[in-house]
ZAGU-119212 format. One record per residue (C-alpha): residue number from 0; residue in three letters; x, y, z. Coordinates in Angstrom, 2 decimals. Layout:
N
   num   residu        xx        yy        zz
   NUM      Ala         X         Y         Z
...
***
This chain:
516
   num   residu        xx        yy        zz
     0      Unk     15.51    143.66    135.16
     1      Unk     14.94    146.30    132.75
     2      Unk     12.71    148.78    131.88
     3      Unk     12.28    149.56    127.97
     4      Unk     11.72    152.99    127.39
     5      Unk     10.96    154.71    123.73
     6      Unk     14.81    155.45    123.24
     7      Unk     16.31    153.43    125.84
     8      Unk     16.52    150.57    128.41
     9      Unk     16.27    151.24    132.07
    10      Unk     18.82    148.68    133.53
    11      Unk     17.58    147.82    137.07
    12      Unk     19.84    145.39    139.67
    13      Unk     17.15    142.58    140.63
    14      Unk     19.11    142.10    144.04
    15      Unk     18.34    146.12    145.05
    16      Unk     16.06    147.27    142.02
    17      Unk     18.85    150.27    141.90
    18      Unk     18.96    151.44    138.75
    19      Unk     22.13    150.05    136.68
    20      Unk     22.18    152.35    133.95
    21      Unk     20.37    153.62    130.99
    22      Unk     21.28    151.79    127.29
    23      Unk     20.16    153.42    124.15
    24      Unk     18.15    151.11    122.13
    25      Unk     18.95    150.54    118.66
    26      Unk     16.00    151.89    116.36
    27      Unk     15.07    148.69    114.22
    28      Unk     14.39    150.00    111.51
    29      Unk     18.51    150.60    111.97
    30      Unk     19.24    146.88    111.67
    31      Unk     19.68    146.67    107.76
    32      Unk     22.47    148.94    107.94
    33      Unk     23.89    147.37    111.01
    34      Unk     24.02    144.02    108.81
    35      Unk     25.60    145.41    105.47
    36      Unk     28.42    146.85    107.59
    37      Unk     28.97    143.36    109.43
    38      Unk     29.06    142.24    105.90
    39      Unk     31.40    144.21    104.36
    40      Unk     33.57    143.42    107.43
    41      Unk     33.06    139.66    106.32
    42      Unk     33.52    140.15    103.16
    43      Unk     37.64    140.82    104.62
    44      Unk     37.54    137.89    107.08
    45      Unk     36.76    135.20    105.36
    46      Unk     39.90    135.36    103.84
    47      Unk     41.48    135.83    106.61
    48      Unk     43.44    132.34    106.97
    49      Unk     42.23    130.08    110.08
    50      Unk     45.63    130.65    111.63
    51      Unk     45.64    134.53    111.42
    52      Unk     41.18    133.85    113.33
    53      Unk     43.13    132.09    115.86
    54      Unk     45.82    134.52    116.54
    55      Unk     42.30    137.38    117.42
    56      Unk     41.07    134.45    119.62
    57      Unk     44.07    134.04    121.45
    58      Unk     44.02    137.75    121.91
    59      Unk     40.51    137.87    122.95
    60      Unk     41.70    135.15    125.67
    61      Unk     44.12    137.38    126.63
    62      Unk     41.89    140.63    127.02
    63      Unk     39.04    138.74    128.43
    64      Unk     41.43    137.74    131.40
    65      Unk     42.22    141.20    131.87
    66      Unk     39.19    142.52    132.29
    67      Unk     37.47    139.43    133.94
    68      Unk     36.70    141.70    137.27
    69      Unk     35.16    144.34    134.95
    70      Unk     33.02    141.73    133.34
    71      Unk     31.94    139.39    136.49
    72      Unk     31.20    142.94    138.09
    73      Unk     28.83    144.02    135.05
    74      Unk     27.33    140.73    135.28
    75      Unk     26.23    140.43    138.70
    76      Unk     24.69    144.35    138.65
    77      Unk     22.83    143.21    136.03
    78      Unk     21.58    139.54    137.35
    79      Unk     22.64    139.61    140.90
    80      Unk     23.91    135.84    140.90
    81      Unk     26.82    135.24    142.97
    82      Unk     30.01    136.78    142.04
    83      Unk     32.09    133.42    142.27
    84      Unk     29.29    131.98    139.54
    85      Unk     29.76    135.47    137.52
    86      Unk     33.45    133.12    137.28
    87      Unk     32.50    129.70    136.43
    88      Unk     29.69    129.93    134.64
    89      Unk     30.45    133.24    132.50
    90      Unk     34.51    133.64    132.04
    91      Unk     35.16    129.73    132.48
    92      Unk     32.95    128.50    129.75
    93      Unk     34.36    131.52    127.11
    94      Unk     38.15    131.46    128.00
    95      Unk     37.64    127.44    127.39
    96      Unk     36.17    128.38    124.11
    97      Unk     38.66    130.43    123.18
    98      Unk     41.33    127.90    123.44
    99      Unk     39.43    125.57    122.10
   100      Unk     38.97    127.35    119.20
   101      Unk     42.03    128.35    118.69
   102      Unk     44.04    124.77    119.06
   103      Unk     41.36    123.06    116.91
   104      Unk     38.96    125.22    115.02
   105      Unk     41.50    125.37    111.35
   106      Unk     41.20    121.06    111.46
   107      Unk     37.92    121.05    111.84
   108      Unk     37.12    123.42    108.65
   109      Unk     40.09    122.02    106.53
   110      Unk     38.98    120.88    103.21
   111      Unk     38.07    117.30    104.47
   112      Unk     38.72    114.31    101.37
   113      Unk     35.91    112.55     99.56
   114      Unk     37.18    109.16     98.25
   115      Unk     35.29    108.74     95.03
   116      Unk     36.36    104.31     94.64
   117      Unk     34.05    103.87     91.73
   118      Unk     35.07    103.12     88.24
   119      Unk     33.55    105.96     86.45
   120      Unk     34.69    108.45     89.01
   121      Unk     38.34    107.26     89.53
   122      Unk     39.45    110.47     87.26
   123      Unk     37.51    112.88     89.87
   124      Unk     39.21    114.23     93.20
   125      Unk     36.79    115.89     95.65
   126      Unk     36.84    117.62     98.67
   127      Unk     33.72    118.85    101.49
   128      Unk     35.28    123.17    102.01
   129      Unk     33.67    124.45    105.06
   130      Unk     32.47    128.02    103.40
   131      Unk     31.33    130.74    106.19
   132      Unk     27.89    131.60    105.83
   133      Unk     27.96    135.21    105.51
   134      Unk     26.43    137.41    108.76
   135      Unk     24.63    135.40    111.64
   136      Unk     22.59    136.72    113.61
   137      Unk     22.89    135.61    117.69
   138      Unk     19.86    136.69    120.17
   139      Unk     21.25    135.66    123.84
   140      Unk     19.19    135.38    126.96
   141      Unk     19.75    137.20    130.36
   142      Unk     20.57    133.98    132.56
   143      Unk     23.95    133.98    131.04
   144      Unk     24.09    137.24    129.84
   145      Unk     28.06    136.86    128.64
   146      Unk     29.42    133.35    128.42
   147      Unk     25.93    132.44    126.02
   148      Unk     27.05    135.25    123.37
   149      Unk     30.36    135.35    123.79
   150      Unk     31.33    131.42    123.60
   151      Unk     28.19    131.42    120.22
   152      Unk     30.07    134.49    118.78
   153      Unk     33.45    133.12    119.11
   154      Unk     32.24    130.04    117.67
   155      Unk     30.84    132.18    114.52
   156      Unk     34.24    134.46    114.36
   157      Unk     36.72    130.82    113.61
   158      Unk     33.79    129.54    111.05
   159      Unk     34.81    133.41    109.43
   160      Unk     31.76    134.73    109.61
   161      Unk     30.47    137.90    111.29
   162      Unk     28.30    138.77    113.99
   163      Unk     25.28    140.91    114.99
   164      Unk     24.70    140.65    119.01
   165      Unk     20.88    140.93    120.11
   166      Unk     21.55    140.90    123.78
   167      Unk     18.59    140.38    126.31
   168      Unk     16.75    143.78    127.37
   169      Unk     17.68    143.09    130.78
   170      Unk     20.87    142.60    130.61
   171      Unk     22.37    144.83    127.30
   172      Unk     25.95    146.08    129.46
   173      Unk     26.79    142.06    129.63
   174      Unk     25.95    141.65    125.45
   175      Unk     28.10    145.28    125.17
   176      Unk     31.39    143.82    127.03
   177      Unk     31.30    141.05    124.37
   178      Unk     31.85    143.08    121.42
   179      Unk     34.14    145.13    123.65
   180      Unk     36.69    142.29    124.31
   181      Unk     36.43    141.25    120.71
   182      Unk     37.54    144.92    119.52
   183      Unk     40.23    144.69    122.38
   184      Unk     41.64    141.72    120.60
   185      Unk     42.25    143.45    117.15
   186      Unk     38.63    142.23    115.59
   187      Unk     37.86    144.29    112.32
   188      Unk     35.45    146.91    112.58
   189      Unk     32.42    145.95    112.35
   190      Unk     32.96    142.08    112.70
   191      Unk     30.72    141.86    115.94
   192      Unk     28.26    144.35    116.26
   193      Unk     25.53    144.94    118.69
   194      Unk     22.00    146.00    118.33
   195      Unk     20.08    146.87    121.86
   196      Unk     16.82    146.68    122.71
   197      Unk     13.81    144.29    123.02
   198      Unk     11.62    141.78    120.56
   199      Unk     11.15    144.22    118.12
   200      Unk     15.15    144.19    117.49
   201      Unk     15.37    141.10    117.59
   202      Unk     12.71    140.46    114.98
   203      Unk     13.73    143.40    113.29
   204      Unk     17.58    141.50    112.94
   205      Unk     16.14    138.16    111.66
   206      Unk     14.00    140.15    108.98
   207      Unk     17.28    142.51    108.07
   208      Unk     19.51    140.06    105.73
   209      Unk     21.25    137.77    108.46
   210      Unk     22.37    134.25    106.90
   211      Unk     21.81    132.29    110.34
   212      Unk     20.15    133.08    113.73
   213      Unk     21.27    131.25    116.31
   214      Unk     18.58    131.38    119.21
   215      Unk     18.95    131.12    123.22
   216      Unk     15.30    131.57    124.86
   217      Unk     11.96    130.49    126.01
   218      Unk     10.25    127.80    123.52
   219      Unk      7.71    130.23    122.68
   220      Unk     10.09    132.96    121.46
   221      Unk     11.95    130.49    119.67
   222      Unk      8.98    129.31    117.83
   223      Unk      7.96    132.89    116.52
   224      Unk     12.35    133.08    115.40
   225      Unk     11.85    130.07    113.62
   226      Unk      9.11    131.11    111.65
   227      Unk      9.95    134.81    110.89
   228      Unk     13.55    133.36    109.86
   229      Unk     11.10    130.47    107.89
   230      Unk      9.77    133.11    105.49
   231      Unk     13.07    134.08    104.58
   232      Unk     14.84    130.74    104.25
   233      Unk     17.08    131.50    106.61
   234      Unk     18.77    128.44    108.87
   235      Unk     18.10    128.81    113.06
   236      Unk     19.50    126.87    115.32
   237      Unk     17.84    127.02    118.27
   238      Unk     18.34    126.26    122.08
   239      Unk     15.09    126.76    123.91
   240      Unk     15.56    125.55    127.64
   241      Unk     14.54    122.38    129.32
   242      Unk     12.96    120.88    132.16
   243      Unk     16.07    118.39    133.25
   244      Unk     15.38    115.13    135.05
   245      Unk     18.05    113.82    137.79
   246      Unk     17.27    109.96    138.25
   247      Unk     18.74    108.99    141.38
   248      Unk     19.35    104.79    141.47
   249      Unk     19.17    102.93    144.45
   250      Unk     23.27    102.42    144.53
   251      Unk     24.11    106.16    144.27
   252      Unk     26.30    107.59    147.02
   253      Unk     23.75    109.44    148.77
   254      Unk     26.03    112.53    149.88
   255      Unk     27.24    112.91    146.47
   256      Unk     24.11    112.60    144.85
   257      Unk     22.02    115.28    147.24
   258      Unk     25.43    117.83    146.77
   259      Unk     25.14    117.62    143.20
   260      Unk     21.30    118.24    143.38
   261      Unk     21.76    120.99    145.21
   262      Unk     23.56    122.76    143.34
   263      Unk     22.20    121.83    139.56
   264      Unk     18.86    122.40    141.04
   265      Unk     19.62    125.91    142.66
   266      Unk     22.75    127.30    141.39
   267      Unk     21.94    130.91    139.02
   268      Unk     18.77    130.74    140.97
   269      Unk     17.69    128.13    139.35
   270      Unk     17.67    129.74    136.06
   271      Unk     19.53    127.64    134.41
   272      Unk     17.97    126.09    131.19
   273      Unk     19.61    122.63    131.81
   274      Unk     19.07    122.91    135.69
   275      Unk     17.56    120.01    137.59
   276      Unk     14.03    120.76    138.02
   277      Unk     12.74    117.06    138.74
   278      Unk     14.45    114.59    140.44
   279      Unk     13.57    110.97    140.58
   280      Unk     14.56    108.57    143.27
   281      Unk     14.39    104.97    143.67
   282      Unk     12.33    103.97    146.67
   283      Unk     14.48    102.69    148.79
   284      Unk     16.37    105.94    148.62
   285      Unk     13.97    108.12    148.53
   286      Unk     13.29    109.34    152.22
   287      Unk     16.55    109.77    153.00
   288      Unk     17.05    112.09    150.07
   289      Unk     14.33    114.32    150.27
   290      Unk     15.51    114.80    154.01
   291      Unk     18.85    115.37    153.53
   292      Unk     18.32    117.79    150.43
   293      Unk     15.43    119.33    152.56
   294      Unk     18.13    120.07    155.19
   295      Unk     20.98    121.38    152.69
   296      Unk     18.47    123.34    151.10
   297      Unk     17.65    125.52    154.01
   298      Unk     21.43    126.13    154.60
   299      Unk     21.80    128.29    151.40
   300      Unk     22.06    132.08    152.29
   301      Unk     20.48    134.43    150.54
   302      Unk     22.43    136.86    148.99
   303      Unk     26.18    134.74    149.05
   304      Unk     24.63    131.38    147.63
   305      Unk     21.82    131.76    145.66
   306      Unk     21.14    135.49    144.24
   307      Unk     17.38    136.65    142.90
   308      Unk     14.93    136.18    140.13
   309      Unk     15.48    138.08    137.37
   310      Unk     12.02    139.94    137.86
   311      Unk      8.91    140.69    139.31
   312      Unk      7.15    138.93    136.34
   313      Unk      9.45    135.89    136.87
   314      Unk      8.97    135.52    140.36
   315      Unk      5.21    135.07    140.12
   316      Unk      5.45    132.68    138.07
   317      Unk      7.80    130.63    140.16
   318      Unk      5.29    131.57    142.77
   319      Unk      2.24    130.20    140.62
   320      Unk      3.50    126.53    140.21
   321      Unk      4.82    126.09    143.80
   322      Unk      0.70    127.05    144.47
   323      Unk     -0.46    125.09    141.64
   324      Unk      1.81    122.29    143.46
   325      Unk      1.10    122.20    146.48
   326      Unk     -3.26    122.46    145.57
   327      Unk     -2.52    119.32    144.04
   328      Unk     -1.27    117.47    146.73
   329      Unk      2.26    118.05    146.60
   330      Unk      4.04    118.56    149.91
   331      Unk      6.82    122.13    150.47
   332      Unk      9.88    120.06    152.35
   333      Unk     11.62    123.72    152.35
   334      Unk     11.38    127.05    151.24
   335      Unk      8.06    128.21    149.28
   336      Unk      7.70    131.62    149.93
   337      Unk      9.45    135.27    148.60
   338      Unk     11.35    136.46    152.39
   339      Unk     10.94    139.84    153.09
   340      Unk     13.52    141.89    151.48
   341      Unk     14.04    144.21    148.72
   342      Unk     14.39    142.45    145.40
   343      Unk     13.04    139.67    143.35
   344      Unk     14.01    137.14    146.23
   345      Unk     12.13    133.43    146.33
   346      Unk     13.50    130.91    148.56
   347      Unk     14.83    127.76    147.27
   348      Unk     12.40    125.24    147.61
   349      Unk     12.06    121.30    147.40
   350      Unk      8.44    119.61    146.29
   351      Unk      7.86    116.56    147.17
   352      Unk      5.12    113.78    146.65
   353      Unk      3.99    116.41    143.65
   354      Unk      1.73    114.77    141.04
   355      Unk      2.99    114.09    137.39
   356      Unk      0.11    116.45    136.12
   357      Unk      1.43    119.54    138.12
   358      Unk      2.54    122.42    136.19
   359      Unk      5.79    122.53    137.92
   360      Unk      6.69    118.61    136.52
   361      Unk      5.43    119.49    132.53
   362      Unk      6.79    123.39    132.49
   363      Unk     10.07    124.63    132.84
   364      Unk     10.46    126.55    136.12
   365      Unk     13.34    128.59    135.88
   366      Unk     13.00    128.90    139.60
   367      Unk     14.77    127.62    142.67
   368      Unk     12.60    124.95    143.12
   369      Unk     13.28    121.23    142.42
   370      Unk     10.39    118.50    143.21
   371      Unk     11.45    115.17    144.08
   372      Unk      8.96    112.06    143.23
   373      Unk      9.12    108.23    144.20
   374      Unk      9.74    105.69    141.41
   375      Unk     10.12    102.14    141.37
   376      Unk     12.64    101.23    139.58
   377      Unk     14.79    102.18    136.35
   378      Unk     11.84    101.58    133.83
   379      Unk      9.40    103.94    135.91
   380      Unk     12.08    106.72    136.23
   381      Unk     13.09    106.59    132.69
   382      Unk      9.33    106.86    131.68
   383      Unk      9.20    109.76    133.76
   384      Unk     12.15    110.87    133.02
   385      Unk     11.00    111.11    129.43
   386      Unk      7.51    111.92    130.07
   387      Unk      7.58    115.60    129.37
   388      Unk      8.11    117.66    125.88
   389      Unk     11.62    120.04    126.94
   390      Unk     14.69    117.35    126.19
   391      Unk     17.63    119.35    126.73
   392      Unk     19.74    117.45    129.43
   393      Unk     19.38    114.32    132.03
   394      Unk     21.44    112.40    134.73
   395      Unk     21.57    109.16    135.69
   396      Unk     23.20    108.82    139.41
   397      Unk     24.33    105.42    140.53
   398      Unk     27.95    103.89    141.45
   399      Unk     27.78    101.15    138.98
   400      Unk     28.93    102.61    135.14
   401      Unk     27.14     99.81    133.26
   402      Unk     23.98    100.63    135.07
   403      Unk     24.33    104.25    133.97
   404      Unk     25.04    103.50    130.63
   405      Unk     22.08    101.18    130.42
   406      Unk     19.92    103.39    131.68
   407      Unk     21.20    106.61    129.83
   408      Unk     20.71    105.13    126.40
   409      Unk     17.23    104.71    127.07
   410      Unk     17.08    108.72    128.16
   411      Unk     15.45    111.18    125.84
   412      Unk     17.84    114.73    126.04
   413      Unk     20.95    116.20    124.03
   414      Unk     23.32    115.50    127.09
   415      Unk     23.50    112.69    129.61
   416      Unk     25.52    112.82    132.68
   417      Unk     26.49    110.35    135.04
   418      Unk     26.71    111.33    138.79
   419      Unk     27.51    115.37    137.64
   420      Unk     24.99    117.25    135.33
   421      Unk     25.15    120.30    132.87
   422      Unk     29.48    120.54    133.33
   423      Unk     29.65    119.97    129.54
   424      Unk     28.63    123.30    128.72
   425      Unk     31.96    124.88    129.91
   426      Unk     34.08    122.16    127.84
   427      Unk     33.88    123.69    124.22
   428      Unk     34.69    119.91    122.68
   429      Unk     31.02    119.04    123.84
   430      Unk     27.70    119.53    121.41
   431      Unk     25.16    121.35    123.20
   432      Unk     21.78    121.50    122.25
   433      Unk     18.39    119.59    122.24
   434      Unk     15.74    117.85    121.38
   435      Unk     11.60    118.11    121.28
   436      Unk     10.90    121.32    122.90
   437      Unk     14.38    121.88    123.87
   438      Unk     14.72    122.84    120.42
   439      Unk     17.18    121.72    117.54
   440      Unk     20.56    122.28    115.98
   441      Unk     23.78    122.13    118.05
   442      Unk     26.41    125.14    119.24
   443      Unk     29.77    124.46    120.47
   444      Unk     31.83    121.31    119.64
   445      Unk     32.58    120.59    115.81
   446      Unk     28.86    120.35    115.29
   447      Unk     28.40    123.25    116.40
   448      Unk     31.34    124.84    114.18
   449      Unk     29.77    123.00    110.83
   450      Unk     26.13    124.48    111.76
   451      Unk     27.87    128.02    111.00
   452      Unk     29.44    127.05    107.77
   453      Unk     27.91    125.98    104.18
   454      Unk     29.13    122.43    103.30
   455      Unk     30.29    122.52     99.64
   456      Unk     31.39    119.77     97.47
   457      Unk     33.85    120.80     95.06
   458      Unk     35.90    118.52     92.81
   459      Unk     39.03    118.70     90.07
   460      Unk     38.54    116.39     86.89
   461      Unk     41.89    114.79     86.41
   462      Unk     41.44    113.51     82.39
   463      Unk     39.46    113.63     79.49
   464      Unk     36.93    111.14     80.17
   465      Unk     33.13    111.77     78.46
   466      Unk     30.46    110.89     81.45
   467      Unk     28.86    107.82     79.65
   468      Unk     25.66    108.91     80.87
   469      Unk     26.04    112.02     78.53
   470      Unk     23.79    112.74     75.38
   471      Unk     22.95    111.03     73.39
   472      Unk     20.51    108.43     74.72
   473      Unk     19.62    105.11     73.43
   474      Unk     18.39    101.56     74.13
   475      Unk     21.67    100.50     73.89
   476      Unk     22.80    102.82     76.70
   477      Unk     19.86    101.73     78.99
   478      Unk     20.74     98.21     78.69
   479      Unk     24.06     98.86     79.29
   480      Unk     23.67    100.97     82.42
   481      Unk     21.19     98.44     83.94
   482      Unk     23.98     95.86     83.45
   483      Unk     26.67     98.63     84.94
   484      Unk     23.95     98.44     87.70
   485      Unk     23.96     95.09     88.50
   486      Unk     27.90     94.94     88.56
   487      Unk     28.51     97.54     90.82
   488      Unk     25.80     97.16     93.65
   489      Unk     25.40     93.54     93.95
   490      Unk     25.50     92.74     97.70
   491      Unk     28.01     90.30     97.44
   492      Unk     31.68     90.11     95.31
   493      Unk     30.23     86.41     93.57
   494      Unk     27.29     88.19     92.26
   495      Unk     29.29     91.57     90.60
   496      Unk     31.94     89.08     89.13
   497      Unk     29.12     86.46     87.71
   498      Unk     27.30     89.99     86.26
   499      Unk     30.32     91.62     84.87
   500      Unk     30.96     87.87     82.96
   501      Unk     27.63     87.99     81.79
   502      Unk     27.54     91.87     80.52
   503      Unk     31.13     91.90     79.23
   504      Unk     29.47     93.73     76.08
   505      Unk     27.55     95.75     77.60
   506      Unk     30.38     97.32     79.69
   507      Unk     32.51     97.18     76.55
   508      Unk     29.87     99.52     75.44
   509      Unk     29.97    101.79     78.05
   510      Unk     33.43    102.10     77.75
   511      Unk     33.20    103.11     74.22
   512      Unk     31.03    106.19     75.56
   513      Unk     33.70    107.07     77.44
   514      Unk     36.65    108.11     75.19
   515      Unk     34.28    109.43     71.83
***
């Protein structure tokens, strides 16, 4: 956690509530200047050609791999998750992007062809160029406090824009190390810069001249984002958690399916924005799960495992819906309580029998806590599945593919996963994003590249052909076109050939237009 101070934030470990360190904040009324220097450093790499951006994100690979102790260290004094997940879920996911990047970024953004077949336009050639945007402007949560900037940032660098960082206030020496590796790797001054502190920089950066934010948070931050950046015109993409459904099918392999709950639903803590938070289990199967996860549940240390909430505030909240739960019928299988020990601690926890009106079913936890509920069959649990605003992720677990399929196409989210969930965020070749309250737009993948570029048509006229729909107008030239019309959109071949017979003038006319 962190404490923000008038000139600086008070960086506190959850695990011990030692204090970290002390950041200086970034005054916001700071951030304008902060953006015209990314810009002038911009201004030099957009030329920059795509294979001298991938030569810096090679060499960021290289210096994030040297200093990948320094950075999973930083990251679990800051968050106390595991150190092994300060690996795979921070330095996996952005070494991946890096090579991604760097093998496939310059074919994505090459000027891509647009085939212009129709008579009048056979003299045109015409291309889609992939033009940087300018400056964006990334605001990163604490949950991933390095691989969420880092793997948006690199994504911004190969689209040749720059970058303002607005890390998290509790977690500003993760957001720091990103612009340090970037530097390390030979990135212009200025290229990625950071701005500490908390919502007033990060409203101050939307309001200082950024041409994109890209947003990681709760749906309620993300809404005020959207409409500060609204007033200005300027594009958000935004990626505001979820509330992840696991539907567990009669067929599925029972072991593999309760592993892989386990650890989507508690893994980070459970602060994971496309965690499993309810799980949904065919009846047949659904004792046996609940008991097993029950039982694998209460085998997770403390401390090597699972690590703490990020906060006080956070873990009453987790707190509140396991009471609001449980008052409404819903039965604790494991866990439910905060052990004593120092630190924002909260046991993980499985619900189960909780009604579909509980706060913990329509509200994303962020918790270690996971309720599992009874359904009938596929139609029930994909109408639960479905039945809640956040549609960020969803899994369908079962050993036959075509089932899966069947059922996953009928699944409301931005990612569906069969017997594994959430994976796809470390593979840089997948889209990531959501829908509904999940929030819109898309970062990694090429979807993600072409949200950080400007899509411009440009063209080269090959002759000296006058438009026919040129000045001047007359009747003749509106009975012409509506003949011209007729010949060239006809749904079928018989009916374009029969027009163009019967408006030979007419097109003889048009033609005439042409070469005045």
């Amino acid at each position: 956690m962190a404490v923000v101070a008038a000139h600086e934030l008070e960086v506190v470990s959850p695990a011990t509530l030692e204090v970290v360190a002390r950041v200086p904040c970034t005054p916001p009324e700071n951030l304008p200047a902060l953006v015209a220097a990314s810009r002038r450093a911009h201004a030099r790499w957009r030329e920059t050609p795509p294979s001298d951006r991938a030569v810096v994100l090679r060499a960021a690979a290289a210096a994030l791999l040297e200093r990948a102790d320094e950075v999973a260290d930083t990251v679990v004094a800051e968050t106390g998750k595991p150190r092994v997940e300060a690996f795979t879920s921070e330095l996996f996911p952005s070494l991946d992007a890096l090579g991604w990047l760097a093998r496939h970024a310059h074919r994505a953004l090459a000027p891509q062809r647009v085939a212009l077949r129709r008579p009048h336009l056979l003299h045109k050639r015409a291309w889609i160029r992939y033009d940087p945007l300018g400056v964006v402007g990334v605001i990163s949560p604490w949950n991933f406090p390095f691989a969420i900037p880092f793997t948006q940032i690199a994504f911004a660098l190969a689209a040749g824009n720059a970058v303002v960082l607005k890390p998290s206030e509790l977690t500003p020496l993760s957001g720091a190390l990103v612009a340090d590796v970037f530097a390390a790797a030979g990135a212009p001054d200025g290229l990625v810069a950071v701005a500490q502190g908390g919502g007033d920089v990060g409203s101050a950066l939307v309001g200082a001249g950024v041409d994109k934010v890209v947003f990681t948070g709760s749906a309620e931050a993300g809404r005020a984002v959207a409409a500060a950046a609204g007033e200005r015109l300027v594009p958000v993409t935004l990626e505001l958690g979820g509330n992840d459904a696991m539907v567990v099918l009669e067929d599925a392999d029972l072991d593999r399916a309760v592993a892989g709950a386990l650890w989507a639903s508690f893994s980070n803590c459970g602060q994971v924005c496309a965690g499993v938070e309810r799980i949904l289990v065919e009846s047949s199967l659904y004792e046996p799960f609940v008991e097993e996860l029950g039982r694998r549940a209460r085998g997770l240390r403390l401390g090597v495992d699972v690590g703490p909430l990020v906060s006080a505030e956070q873990r009453a909240r987790v707190a509140a819906l396991v009471e609001d739960a449980v008052e409404r019928g819903g039965r604790v299988v494991c866990g439910g309580r905060a052990p004593e020990r120092r630190g924002w601690w909260y046991e993980p926890t499985v619900l189960a029998d909780v009604p579909p009106d509980a706060r913990v079913e329509l509200e994303e936890t962020f918790g270690p806590v996971v309720t599992v509920r009874r359904v009938a069959g596929e139609d029930a649990a994909v109408a639960a599945a479905n039945g809640v605003e956040q549609a960020l992720g969803a899994s369908v677990w079962t050993r036959d593919a075509e089932r899966a399929a069947r059922v996953g196409r009928r699944l409301r989210a931005g990612a569906v996963w069969h017997n594994d969930h959430a994976y796809s965020y470390a593979a840089a070749q997948a889209p990531w994003g959501g829908r509904g309250a999940s929030g819109f737009g898309r970062t990694h993948s090429t979807h993600g590249l072409y949200e950080l570029t400007s899509p411009t048509f440009v063209d080269r006229d090959r002759g000296n052909v006058t438009p026919p729909w040129w000045f001047p107008y007359d009747e003749g030239a509106a009975t012409a076109f509506s003949a011209a019309a007729r010949v060239l959109y006809a749904p079928r071949l018989a009916q374009r050939a029969a027009q163009a017979w019967r408006s030979r003038s007419e097109l003889v006319e048009l033609a005439r237009r042409s070469v005045r």
